[in-house]
Structure formats: C-alpha cells, structure tokens
VOMIBA-330776 format. One line per field, with one value per residue: residue number from 0; residue in three letters; x, y negated, z of N, C-alpha, C in turn. Coordinates in steps of 0.02 Angstrom, whole numbers, plus 50000, padded with zeros to 5 digits. Layout:
<rs>
n <- (NUM  ...)
res <- (ALA  ...)
nc1 <- (X  ...)
nc2 <- (Y  ...)
nc3 <- (Z  ...)
cac1 <- (X  ...)
cac2 <- (Y  ...)
cac3 <- (Z  ...)
cc1 <- (X  ...)
cc2 <- (Y  ...)
cc3 <- (Z  ...)
</rs>
This chain:
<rs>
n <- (0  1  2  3  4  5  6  7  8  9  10  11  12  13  14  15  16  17  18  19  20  21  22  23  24  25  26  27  28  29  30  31  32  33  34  35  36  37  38  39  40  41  42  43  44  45  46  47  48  49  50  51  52  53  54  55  56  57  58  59  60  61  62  63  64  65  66  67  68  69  70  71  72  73  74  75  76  77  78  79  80  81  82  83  84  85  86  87  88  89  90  91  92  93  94  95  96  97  98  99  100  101  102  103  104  105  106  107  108  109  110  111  112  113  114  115  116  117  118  119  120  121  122  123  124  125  126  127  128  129  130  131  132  133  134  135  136  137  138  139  140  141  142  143  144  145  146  147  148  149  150  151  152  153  154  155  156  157  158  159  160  161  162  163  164  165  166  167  168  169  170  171  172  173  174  175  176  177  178  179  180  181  182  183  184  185  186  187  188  189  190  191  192  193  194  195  196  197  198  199  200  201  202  203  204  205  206  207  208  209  210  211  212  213  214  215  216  217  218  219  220  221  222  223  224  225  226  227  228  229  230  231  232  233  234  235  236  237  238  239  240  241  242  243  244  245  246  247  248  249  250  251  252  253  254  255  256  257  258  259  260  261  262  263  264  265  266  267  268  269  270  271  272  273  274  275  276)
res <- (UNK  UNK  UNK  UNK  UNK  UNK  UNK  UNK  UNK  UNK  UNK  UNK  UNK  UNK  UNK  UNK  UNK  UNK  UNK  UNK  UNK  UNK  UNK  UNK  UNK  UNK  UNK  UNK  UNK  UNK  UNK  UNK  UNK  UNK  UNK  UNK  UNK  UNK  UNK  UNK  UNK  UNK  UNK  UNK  UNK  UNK  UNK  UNK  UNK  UNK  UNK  UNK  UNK  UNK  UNK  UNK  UNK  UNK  UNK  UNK  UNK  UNK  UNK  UNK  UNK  UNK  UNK  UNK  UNK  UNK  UNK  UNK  UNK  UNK  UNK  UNK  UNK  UNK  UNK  UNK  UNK  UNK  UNK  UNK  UNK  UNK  UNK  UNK  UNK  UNK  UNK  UNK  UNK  UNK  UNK  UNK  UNK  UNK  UNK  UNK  UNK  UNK  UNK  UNK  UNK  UNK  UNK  UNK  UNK  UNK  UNK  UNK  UNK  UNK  UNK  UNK  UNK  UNK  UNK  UNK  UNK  UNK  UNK  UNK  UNK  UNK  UNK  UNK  UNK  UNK  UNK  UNK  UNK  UNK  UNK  UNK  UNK  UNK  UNK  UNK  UNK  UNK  UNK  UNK  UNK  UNK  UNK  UNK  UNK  UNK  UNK  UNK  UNK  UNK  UNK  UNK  UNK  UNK  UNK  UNK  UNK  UNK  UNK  UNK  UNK  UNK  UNK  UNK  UNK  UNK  UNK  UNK  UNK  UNK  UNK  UNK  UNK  UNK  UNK  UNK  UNK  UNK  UNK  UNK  UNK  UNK  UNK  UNK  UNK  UNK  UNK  UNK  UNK  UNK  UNK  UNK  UNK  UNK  UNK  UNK  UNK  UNK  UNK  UNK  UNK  UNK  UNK  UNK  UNK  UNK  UNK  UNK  UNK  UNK  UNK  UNK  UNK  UNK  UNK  UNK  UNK  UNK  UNK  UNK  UNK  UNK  UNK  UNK  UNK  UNK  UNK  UNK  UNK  UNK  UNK  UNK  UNK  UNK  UNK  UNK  UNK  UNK  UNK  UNK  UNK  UNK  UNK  UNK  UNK  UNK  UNK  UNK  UNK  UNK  UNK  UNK  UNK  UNK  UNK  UNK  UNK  UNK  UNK  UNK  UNK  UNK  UNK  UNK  UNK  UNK  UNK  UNK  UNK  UNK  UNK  UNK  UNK)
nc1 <- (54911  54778  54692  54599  54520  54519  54381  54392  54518  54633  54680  54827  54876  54922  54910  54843  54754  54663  54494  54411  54298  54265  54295  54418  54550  54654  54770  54789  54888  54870  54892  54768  54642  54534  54389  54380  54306  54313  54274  54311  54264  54326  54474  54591  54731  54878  54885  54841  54927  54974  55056  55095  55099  54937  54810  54661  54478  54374  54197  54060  53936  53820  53741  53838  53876  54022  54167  54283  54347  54433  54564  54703  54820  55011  55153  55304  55331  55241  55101  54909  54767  54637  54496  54352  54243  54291  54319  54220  54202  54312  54299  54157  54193  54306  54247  54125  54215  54259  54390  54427  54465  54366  54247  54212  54120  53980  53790  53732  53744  53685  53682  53700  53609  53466  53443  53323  53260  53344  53484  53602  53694  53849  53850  53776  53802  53762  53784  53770  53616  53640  53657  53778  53841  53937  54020  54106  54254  54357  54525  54663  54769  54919  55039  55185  55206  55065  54908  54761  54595  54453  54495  54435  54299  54169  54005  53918  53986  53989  53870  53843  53931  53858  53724  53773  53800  53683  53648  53720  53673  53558  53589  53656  53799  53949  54061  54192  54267  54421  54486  54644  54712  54846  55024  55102  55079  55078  55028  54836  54765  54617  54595  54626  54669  54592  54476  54428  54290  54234  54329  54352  54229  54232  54335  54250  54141  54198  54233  54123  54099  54121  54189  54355  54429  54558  54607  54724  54770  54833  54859  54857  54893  54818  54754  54678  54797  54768  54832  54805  54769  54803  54899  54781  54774  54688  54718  54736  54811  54967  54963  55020  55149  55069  54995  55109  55132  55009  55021  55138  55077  54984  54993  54987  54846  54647  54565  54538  54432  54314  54184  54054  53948  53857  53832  53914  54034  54159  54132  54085  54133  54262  54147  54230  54307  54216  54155  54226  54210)
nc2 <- (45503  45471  45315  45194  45061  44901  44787  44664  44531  44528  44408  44330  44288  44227  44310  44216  44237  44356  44322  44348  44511  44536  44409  44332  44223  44135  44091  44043  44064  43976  43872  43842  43839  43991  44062  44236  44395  44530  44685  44798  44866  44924  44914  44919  44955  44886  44844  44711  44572  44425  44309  44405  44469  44480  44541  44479  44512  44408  44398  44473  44457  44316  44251  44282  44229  44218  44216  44275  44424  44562  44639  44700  44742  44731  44811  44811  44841  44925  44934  44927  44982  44897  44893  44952  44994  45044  45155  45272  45197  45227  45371  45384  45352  45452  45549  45556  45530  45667  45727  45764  45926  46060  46001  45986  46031  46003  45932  45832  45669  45597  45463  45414  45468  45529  45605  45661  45536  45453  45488  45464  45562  45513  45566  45684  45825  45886  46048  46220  46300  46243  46134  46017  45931  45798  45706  45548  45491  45349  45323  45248  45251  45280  45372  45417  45500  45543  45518  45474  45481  45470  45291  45236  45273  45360  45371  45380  45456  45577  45617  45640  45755  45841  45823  45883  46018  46072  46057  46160  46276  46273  46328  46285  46204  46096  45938  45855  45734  45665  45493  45429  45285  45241  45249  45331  45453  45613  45715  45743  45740  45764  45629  45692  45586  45458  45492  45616  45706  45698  45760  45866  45928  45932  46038  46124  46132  46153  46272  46342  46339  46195  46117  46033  45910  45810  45676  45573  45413  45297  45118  44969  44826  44836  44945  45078  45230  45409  45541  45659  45795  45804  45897  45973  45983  46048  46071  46076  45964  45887  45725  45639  45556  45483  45415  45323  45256  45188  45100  44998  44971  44875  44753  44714  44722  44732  44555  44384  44337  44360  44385  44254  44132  44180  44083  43977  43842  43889  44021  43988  43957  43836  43722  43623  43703  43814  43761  43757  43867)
nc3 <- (54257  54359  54365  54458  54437  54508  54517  54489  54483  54594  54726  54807  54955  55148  55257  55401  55551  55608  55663  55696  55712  55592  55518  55427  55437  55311  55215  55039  54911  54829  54908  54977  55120  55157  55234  55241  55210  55319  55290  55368  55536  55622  55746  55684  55683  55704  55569  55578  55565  55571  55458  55356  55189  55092  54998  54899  54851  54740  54786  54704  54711  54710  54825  54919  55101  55103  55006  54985  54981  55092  55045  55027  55116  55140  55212  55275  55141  55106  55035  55080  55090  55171  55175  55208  55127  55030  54999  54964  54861  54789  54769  54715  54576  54574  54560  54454  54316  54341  54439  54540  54611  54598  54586  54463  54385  54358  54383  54408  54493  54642  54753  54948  55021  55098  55247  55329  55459  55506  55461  55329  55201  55101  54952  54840  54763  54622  54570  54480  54541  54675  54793  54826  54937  55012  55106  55139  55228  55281  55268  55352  55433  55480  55546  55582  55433  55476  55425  55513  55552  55649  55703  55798  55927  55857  55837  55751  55641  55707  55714  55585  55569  55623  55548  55407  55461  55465  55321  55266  55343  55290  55160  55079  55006  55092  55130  55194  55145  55163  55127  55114  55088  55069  55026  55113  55186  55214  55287  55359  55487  55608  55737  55899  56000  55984  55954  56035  56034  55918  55838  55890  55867  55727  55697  55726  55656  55538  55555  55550  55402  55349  55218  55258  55170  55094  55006  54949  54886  54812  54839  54718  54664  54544  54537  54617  54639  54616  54678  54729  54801  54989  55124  55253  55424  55565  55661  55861  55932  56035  56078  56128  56050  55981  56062  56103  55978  55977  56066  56041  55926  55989  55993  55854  55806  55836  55865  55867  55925  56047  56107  56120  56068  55913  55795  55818  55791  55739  55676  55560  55383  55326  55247  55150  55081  55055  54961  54836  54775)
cac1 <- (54884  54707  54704  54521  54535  54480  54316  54417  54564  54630  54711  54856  54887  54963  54859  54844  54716  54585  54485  54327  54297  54231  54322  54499  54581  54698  54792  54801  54953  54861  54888  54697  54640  54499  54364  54379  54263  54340  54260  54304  54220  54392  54522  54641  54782  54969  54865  54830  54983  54973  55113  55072  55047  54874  54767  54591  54449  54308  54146  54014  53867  53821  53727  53852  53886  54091  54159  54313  54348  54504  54559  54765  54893  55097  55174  55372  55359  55194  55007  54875  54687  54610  54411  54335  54198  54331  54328  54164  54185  54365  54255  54105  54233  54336  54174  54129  54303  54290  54481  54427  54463  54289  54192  54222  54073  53889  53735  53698  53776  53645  53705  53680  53563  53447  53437  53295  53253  53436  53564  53623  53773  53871  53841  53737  53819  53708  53816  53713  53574  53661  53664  53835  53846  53991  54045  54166  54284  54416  54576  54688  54800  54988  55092  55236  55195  55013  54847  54734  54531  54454  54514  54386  54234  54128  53953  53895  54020  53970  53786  53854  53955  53772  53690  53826  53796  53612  53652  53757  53637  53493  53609  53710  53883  53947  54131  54215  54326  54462  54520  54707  54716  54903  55048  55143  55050  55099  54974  54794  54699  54561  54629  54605  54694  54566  54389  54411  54249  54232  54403  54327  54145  54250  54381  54202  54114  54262  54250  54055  54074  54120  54243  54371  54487  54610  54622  54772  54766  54899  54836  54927  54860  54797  54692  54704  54824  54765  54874  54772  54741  54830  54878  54746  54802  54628  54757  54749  54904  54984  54945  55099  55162  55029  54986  55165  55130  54979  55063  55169  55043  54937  55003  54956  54776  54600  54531  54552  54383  54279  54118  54030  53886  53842  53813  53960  54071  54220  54142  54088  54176  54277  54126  54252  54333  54152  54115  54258  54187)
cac2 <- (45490  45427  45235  45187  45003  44870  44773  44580  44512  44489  44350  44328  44271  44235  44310  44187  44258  44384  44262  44406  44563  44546  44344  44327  44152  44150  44039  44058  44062  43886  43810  43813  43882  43989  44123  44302  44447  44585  44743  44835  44873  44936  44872  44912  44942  44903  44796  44643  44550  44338  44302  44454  44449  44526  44520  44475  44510  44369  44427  44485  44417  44228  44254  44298  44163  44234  44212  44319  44499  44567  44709  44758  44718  44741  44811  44859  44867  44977  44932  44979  44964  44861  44878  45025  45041  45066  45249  45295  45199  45291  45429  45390  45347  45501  45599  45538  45540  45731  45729  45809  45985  46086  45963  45961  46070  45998  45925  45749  45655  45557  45417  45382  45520  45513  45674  45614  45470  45409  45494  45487  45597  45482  45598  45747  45839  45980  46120  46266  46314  46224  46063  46003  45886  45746  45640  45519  45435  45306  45326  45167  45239  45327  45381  45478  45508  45572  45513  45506  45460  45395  45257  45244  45332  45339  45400  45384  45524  45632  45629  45648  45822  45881  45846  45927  46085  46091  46097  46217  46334  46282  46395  46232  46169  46040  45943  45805  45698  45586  45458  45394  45251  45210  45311  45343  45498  45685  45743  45718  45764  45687  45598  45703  45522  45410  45507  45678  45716  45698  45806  45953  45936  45940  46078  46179  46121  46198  46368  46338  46327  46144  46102  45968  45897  45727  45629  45512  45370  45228  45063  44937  44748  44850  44986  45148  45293  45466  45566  45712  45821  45805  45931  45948  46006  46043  46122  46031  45942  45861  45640  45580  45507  45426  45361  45284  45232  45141  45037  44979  44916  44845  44669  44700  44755  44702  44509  44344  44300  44436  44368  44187  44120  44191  44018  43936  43848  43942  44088  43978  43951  43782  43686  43614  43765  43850  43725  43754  43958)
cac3 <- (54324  54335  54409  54468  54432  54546  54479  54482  54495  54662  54738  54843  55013  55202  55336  55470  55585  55599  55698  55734  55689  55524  55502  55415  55393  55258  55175  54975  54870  54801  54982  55008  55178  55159  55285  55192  55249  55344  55276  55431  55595  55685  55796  55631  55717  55658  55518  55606  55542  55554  55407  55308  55119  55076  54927  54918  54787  54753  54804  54648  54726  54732  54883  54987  55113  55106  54931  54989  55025  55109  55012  55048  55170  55137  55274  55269  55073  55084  55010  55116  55084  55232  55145  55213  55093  54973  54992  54957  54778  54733  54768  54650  54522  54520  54539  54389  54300  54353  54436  54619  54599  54643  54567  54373  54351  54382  54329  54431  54591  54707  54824  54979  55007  55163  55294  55413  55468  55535  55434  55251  55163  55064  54899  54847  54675  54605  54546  54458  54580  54761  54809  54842  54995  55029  55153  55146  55280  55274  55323  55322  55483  55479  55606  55570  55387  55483  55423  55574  55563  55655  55741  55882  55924  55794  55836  55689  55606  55741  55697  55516  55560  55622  55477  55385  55483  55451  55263  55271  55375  55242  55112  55018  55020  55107  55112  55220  55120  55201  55091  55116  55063  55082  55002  55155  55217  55182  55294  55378  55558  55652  55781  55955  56036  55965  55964  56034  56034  55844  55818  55910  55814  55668  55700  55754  55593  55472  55562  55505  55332  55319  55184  55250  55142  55098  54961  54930  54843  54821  54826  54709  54640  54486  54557  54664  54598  54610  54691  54722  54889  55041  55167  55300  55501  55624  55740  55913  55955  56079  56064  56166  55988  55934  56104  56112  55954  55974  56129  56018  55875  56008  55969  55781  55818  55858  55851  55917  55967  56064  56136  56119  56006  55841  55769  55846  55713  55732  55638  55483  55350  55312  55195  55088  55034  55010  54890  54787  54740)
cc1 <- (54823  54730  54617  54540  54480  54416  54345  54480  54595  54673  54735  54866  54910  54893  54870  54817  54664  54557  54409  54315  54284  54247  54385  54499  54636  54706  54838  54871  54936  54877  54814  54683  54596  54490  54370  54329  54318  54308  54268  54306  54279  54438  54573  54698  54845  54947  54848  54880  54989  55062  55120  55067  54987  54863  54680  54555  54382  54240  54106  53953  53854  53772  53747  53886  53990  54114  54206  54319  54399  54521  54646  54810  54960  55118  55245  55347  55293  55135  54961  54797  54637  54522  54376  54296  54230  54328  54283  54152  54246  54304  54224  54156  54275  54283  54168  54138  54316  54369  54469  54414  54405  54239  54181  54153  54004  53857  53745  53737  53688  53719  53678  53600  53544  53423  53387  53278  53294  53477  53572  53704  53779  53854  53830  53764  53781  53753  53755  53638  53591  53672  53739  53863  53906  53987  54105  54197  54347  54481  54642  54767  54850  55006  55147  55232  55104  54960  54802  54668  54491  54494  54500  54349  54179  54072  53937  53924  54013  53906  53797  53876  53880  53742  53712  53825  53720  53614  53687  53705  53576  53513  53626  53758  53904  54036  54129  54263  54364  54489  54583  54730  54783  54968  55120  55129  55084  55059  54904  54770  54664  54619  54603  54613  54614  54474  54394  54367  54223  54290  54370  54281  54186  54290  54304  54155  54127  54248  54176  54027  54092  54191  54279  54472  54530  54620  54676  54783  54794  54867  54893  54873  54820  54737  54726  54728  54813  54793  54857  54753  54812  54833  54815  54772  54753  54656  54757  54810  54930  54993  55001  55099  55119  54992  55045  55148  55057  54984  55107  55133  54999  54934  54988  54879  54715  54579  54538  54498  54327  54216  54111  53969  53901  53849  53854  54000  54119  54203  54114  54148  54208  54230  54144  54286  54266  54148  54160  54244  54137)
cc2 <- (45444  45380  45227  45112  44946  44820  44687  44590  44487  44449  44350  44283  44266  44219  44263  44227  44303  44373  44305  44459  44580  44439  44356  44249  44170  44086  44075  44060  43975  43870  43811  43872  43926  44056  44166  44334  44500  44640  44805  44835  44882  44904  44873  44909  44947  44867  44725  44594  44478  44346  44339  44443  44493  44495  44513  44472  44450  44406  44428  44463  44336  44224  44265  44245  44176  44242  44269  44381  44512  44647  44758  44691  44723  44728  44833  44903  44913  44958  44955  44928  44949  44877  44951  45057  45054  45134  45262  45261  45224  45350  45432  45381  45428  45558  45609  45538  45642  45753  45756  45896  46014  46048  45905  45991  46042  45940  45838  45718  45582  45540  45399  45429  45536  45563  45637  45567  45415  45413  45502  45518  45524  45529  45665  45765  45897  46012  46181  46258  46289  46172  46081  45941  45836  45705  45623  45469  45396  45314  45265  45176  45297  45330  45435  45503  45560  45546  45516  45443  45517  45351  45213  45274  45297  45399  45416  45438  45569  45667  45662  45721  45852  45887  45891  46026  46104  46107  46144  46295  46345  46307  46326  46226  46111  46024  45856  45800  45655  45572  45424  45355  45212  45271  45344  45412  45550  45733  45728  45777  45726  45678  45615  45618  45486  45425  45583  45733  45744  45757  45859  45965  45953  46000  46153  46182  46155  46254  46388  46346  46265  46147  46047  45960  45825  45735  45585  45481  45331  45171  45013  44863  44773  44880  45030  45198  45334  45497  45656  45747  45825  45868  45922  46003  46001  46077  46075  46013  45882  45772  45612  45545  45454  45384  45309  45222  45179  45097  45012  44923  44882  44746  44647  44733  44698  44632  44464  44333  44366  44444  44284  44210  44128  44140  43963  43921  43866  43998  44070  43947  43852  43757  43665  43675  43818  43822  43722  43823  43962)
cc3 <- (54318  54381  54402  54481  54485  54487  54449  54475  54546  54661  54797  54900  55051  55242  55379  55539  55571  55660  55734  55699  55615  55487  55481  55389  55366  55219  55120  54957  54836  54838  55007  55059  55176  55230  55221  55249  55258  55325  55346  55488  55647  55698  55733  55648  55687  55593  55512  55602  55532  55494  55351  55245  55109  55010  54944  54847  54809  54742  54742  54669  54751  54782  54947  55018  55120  55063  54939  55007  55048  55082  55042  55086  55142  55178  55266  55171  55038  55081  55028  55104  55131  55209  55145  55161  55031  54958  54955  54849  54734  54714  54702  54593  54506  54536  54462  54321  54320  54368  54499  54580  54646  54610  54495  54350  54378  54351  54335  54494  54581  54739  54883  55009  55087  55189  55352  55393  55490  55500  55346  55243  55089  54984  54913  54766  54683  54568  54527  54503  54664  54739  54841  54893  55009  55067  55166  55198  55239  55309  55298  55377  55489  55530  55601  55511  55403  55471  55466  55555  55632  55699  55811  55863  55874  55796  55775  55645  55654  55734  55612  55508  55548  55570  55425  55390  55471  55379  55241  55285  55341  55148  55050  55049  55053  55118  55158  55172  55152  55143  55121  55080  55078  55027  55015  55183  55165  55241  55337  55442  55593  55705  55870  56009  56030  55976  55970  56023  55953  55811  55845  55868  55739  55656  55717  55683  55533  55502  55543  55431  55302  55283  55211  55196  55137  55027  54945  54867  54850  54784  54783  54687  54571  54497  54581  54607  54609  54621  54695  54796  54935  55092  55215  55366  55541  55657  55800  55922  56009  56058  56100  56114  55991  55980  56105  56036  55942  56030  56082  55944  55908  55998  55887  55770  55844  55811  55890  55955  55983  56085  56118  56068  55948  55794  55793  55779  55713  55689  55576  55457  55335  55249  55141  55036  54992  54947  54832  54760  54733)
</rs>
C-alpha cells in the first residue's frame, strides 16, 4: 500500500477554539498554548470539536507569521484531514508515484495551470498527443458512510466545471477528482443539500465528457494511505438525512468570532509563544 508521507513531524494537541475562520487555539501536549492556521475556508461541520485531540505540522517557511498548521482531527476513533490543500499534494504525489489508475502512462504534469485570466486546473498531464486535465476537490465530510463536497457554495468550482467543459469541447480530457480524506466513506456525491447548483453543473458536466471520480485516502500521524477509488453516485437524491444531519453538527461547526477589526488582538498570536518557533 503506497503511504504519501507527511513533510514533518506533527505535533499533538487539545483543540480549544477555532477562534476565526482561519484562527485555531490549541493547547500542546507540552502545556504551551499556541494560534495554529486553519487551512480551511468552510464552516467544517461536525469538526469543530473544543477538547478534541488534533495534530498539527510546523510551518516550512520562516516568514510565515503562524508557525502552526492544523492538519487532523480524531473524532469517535477516526482521523480526518482538516487542511484542505492537502488534496491537491496527495494528488501530485501519487501522480508522480504513478498509483491513479489512467494515469501511469505520460510524458509531463504542469501545476496549477492557468485557463484565462481567472481560472486555473489544478494539473495538466500530457498523455501521447492530449492534454490530460485535473481538478482536484477536498472532501473532509461523511454522513452515513457518504462523502459529500462541497460544503457550501463554492463559486469558484462552478467557474472550474466551465472551464472543464471548454477543454473537453477543444478535443482533450478532462477529470474531477474528490479526495476523501477520512477512512469512513464507501461512497461519494456532490452535495445537492449544500451547493445545488454545483451538483447539477456537475451531474451535466459527466454526461459531457467529464471524468468524475474519488480517491480515498486514510489519514494517520505517518502519512496518507492509498486506498484507491471510491464509488461515485451523480444520481439526485433526496437531502432529508443530511439536512437532519447537519442540525445536529451545527454545534460542532463554523467560528467563534465573525465580524470586527482585522488588526484587533484577538486574531494575533500570543507573542510569547511566537517567540518560542
């Protein structure tokens, strides 16, 4: 089983607070209190956990004013990968590593690869004579052993199908990846509940030509396990569930602080603890 190893050594924790959308206080396994960076943009629902153990990796750049990252949660026994842009580097790794079936055979991968003047595809692989197109999402969110991205509306992956469909129609390949980054799931659909809008574009996209598929990967303190492809379900379906069920994680969701000043000191970090990283 391939393992795509994390880059450090992380370091253990008790969530206190996620104090703003992109703020986590945490207190170490040393006793020391520190700010971590949140990695992701969403309400994170059913992950928001004060008491929690998590793990956190120290940041690779000495410029960044947040030494911490917030990388996994433990929820009921199960390891879940809180760091969205995590996906996008399993990805390049088992690119790479040649372990995604479809994409043992080619020349070069591009990153980050810019359509326009607004939109980039997360990866471009050249296969013989076609460009090979990728875009990768995150998926961090179960319900019933179901995988469901996104977790709000997310313009931005709506602009992304489009582009998607333009390379397609300019005679290349193209492929949605969801990454599952937990290793509770047994299968994956967008989430009509959460961003309908995006679930239709996408269920209209696949009858286009677009490839979508799932990834699962089991997060552990070592590195992500490889599990391999996941069912995928673009059948419409009825959201009762997963509305019930997000009334129910609404008390483990979101952020404490929702509006004020940028520059207020609530959202820097405790000084003394900076100065110990």
């Amino acid at each position: 089983m391939l393992i795509v190893p994390w880059t450090g050594k992380l370091v253990s924790g008790k969530l206190l607070q996620r104090r703003h959308r992109f703020l986590l206080d945490v207190l170490l396994d040393s006793g020391e209190k520190i700010v971590a960076h949140c990695i992701n943009p969403g309400r994170m629902e059913g992950l928001v956990r004060p008491g929690a153990r998590i793990w956190l990796s120290h940041a690779q750049s000495p410029k960044r004013n947040l030494k911490w990252v917030w990388e996994l949660i433990e929820i009921e026994g199960t390891l879940i990968c809180t760091n969205s842009w995590s996906a996008n580097k399993i990805v390049k790794a088992l690119l790479d590593a040649k372990a995604i079936s479809g994409f043992k055979k080619y020349k070069t991968i591009s990153e980050e690869v810019r359509l326009g003047t607004k939109t980039r595809i997360d990866f471009c692989v050249q296969q013989a004579k076609k460009s090979h197109f990728v875009e990768v999402k995150s998926v961090q969110q179960v319900c019933s052993g179901v995988g469901y991205f996104p977790n709000s509306t997310v313009l931005r992956s709506q602009s992304h199908l489009k582009a998607l469909l333009r390379i397609i129609n300019s005679g290349h390949r193209a492929t949605l990846l969801a990454v599952v980054q937990r290793n509770d799931a047994e299968l994956f659909r967008p989430s009509d509940l959460h961003d309908p809008v995006f679930a239709k574009a996408l269920r209209i996209a696949s009858r286009k030509g677009l490839v979508v598929r799932a990834l699962l990967v089991e997060p552990t303190t070592k590195g992500f396990k490889f599990h391999g492809d996941l069912p995928v379900d673009l059948k419409p379906y009825e959201t009762t569930e997963l509305e019930e069920w997000r009334k129910d994680m609404k008390e483990f969701s979101g952020w404490v602080q929702t509006k004020g000043n940028p520059n207020a000191a609530w959202r820097k970090s405790n000084p003394k603890s900076s100065n110990q990283h």
